[in-house]
C-alpha positions as CSV (number, residue, x, y, z in Angstrom):
1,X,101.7,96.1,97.7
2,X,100.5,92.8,99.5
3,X,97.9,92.9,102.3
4,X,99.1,93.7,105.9
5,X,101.4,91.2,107.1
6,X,100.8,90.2,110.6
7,X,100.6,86.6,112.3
8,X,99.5,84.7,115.8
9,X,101.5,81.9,117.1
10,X,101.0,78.4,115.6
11,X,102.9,75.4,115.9
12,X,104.4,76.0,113.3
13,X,105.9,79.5,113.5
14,X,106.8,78.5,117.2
15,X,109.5,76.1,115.3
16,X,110.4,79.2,113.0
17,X,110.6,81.5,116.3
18,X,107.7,83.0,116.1
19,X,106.6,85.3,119.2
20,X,103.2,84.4,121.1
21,X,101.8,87.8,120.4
22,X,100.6,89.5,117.3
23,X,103.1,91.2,115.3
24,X,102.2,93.7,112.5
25,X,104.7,94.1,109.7
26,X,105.1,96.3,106.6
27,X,102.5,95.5,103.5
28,X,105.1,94.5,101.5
29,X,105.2,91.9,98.4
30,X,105.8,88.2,99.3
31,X,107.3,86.1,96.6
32,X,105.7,84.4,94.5
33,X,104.3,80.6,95.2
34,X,105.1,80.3,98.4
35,X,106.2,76.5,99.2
36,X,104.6,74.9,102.0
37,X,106.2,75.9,105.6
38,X,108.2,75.7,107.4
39,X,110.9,76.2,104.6
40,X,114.7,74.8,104.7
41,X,117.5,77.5,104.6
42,X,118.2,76.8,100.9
43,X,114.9,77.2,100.4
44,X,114.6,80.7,101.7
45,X,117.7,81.8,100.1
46,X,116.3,81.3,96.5
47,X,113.3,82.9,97.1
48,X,115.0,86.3,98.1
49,X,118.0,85.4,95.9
50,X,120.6,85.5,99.0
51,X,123.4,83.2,100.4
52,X,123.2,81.1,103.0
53,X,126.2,83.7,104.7
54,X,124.1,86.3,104.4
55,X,120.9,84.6,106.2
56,X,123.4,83.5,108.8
57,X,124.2,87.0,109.2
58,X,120.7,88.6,109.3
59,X,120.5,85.6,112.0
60,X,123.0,87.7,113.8
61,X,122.0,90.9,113.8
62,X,118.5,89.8,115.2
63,X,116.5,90.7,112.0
64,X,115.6,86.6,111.4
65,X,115.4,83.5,113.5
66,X,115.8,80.2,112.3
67,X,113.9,77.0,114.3
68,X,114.4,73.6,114.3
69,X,113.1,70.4,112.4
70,X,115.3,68.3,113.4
71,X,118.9,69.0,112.9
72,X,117.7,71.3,110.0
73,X,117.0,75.1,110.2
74,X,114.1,76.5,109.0
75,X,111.9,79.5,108.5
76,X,107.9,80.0,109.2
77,X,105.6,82.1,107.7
78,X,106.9,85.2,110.6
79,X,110.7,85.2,109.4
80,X,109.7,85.2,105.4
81,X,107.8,87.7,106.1
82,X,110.8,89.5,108.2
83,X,112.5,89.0,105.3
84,X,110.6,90.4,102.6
85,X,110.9,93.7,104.7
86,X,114.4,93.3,105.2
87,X,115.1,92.7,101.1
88,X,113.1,95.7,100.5
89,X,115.0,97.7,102.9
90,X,118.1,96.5,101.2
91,X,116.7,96.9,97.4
92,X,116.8,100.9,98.6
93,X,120.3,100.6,100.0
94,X,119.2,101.2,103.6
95,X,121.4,100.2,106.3
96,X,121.6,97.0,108.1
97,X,121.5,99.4,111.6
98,X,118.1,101.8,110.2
99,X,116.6,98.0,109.3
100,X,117.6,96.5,113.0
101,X,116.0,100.0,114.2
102,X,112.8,99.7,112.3
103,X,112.0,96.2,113.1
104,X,112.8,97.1,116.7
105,X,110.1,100.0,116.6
106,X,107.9,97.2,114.8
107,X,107.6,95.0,117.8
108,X,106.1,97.7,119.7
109,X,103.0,98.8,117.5
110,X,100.0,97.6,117.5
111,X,98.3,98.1,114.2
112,X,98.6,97.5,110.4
113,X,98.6,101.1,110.0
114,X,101.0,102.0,112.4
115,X,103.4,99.4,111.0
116,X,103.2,100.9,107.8
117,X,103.2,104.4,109.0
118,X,107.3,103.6,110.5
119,X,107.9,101.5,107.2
120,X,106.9,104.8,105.2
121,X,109.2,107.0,107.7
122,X,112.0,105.0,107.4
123,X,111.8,105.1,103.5
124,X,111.6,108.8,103.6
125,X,114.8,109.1,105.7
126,X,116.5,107.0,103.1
127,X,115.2,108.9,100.5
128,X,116.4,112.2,101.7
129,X,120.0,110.7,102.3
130,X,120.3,109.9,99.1
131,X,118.5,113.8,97.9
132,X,121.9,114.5,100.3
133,X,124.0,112.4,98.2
134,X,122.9,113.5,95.3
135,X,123.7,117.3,95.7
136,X,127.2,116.0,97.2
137,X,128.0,113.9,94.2
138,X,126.6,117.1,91.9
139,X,129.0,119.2,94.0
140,X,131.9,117.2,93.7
141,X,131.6,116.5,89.7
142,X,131.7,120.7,89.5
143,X,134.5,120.3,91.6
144,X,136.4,117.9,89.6
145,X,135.1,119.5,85.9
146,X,136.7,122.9,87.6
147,X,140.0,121.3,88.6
148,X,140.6,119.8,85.0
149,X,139.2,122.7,83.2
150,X,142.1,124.8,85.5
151,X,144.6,122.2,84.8
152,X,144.3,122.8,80.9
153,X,144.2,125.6,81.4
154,X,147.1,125.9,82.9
155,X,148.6,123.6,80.3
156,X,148.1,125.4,77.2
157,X,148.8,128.8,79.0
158,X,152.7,126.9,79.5
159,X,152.7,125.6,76.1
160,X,152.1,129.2,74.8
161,X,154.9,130.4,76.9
162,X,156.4,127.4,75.5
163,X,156.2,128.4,72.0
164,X,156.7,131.8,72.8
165,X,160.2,131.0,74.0
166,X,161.0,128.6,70.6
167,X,160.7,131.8,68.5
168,X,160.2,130.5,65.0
169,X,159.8,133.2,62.4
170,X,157.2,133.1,59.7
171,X,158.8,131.2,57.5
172,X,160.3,128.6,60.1
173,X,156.4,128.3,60.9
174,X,155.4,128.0,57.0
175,X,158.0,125.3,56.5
176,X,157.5,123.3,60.1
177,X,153.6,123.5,59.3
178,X,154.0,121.8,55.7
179,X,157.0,119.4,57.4
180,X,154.1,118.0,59.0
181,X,152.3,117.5,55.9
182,X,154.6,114.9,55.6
183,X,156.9,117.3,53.1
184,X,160.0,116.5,52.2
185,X,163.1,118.9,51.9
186,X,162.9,119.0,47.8
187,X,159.3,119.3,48.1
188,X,159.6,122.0,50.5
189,X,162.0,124.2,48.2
190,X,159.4,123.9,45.4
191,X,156.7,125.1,47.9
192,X,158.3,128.2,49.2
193,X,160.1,128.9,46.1
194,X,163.7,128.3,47.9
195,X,166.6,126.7,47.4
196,X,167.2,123.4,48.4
197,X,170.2,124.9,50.8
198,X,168.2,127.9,52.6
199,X,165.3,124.8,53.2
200,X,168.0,123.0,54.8
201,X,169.7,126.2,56.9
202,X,165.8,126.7,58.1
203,X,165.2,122.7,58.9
204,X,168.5,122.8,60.9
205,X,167.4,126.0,62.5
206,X,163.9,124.3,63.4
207,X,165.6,121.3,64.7
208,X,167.6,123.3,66.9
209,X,165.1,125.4,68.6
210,X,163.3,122.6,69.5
211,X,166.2,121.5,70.4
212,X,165.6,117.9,68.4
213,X,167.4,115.0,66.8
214,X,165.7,115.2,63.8
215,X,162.7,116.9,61.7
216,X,160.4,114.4,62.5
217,X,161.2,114.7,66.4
218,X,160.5,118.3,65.9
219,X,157.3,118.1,64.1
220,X,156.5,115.9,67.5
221,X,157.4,118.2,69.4
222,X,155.6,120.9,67.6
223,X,151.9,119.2,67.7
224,X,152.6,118.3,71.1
225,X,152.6,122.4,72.1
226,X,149.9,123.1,69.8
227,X,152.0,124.7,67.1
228,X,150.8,122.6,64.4
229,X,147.9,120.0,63.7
């Protein structure tokens, strides 16, 4: 943390729009090697790593306030350090409204300590939204892990009824199990000791309960209800 942040009027943060009495800000961290003020908008938004948009729009919202050199707008020593607040505000995800409130309550105190007193308050709001978020994102995963959990559920309990309706026999299981092993009909007689004729009787019968084109559409059809691997 840097030393307390608070400035009088000079000439030059009068150009920056600086106030005429003292104003105590957050200790927060400057950036590093400061350039000589007043500073030119491009020069400000490198050193918090912003647009040009967005300073514009922190000019709207009343959190900066650019002055004049000229036709060109720049920033005194006051508004950089306005805006080291406002980046670590942001770096936290606060608000752009809980910022304008805070600086707001800002103008009125009257000591380093008091400034950083509201600057520690307003981080432990943010921190117990997000504690709130937390549990509400926990919450929801359960939610979701329970929704899909019931919706396999619910899945394999209709491809068992599934199955259950297809009614192969033992040996139409046997022979659809090594089907998928990639045998083929001859292979299959050998296997189960049949003849090449009662293989093709139980392939047909196979076929049909699932009711299929071919073998290999009912293997598919097969390992897509769990029937085989």
């Amino acid at each position: 943390m840097a030393e307390g942040l608070h400035h009088r009027k000079s000439a030059g943060d009068t150009r920056a729009g600086a106030t005429s009495e003292t104003i105590y800000l957050p200790a927060v961290e400057l950036p590093a090697q400061l350039p000589e003020e007043p500073i030119a908008i491009a020069e400000m938004a490198t050193l918090f790593g912003v647009t040009h948009r967005t300073l514009h729009f922190y000019e709207e919202k009343g959190l900066i306030k650019a002055g004049r050199v000229g036709l060109m707008r720049v920033y005194g020593r006051q508004d950089i350090s306005r805006m080291a607040v406002i980046t670590a505000c942001r770096d936290v995800g606060m608000p752009v409204a809980a910022i304008q409130e805070l600086m707001e309550a800002l103008k009125k105190v009257r000591s380093q300590t008091k400034a950083d007193t509201l600057f520690a308050e307003a981080l432990l709001a943010r921190q117990r939204e997000l504690t709130a978020n937390l549990s509400t994102t926990h919450h929801q995963m359960q939610q979701i892990t329970r929704l899909l959990a019931q919706d396999k559920d619910e899945a394999q309990n209709a491809r068992v009824l599934q199955a259950q309706r297809i009614g192969l026999t033992d040996i139409e299981r046997r022979c659809l199990e090594l089907m998928a092993e990639g045998y083929a009909p001859l292979r299959l007689a050998r296997a189960l000791d049949m003849s090449a004729g009662e293989i093709g009787r139980i392939e047909g019968e196979i076929i049909r309960k699932f009711d299929a084109s071919n073998r290999f559409q009912a293997v598919a059809k097969a390992v897509l209800l769990g029937l085989v691997n």
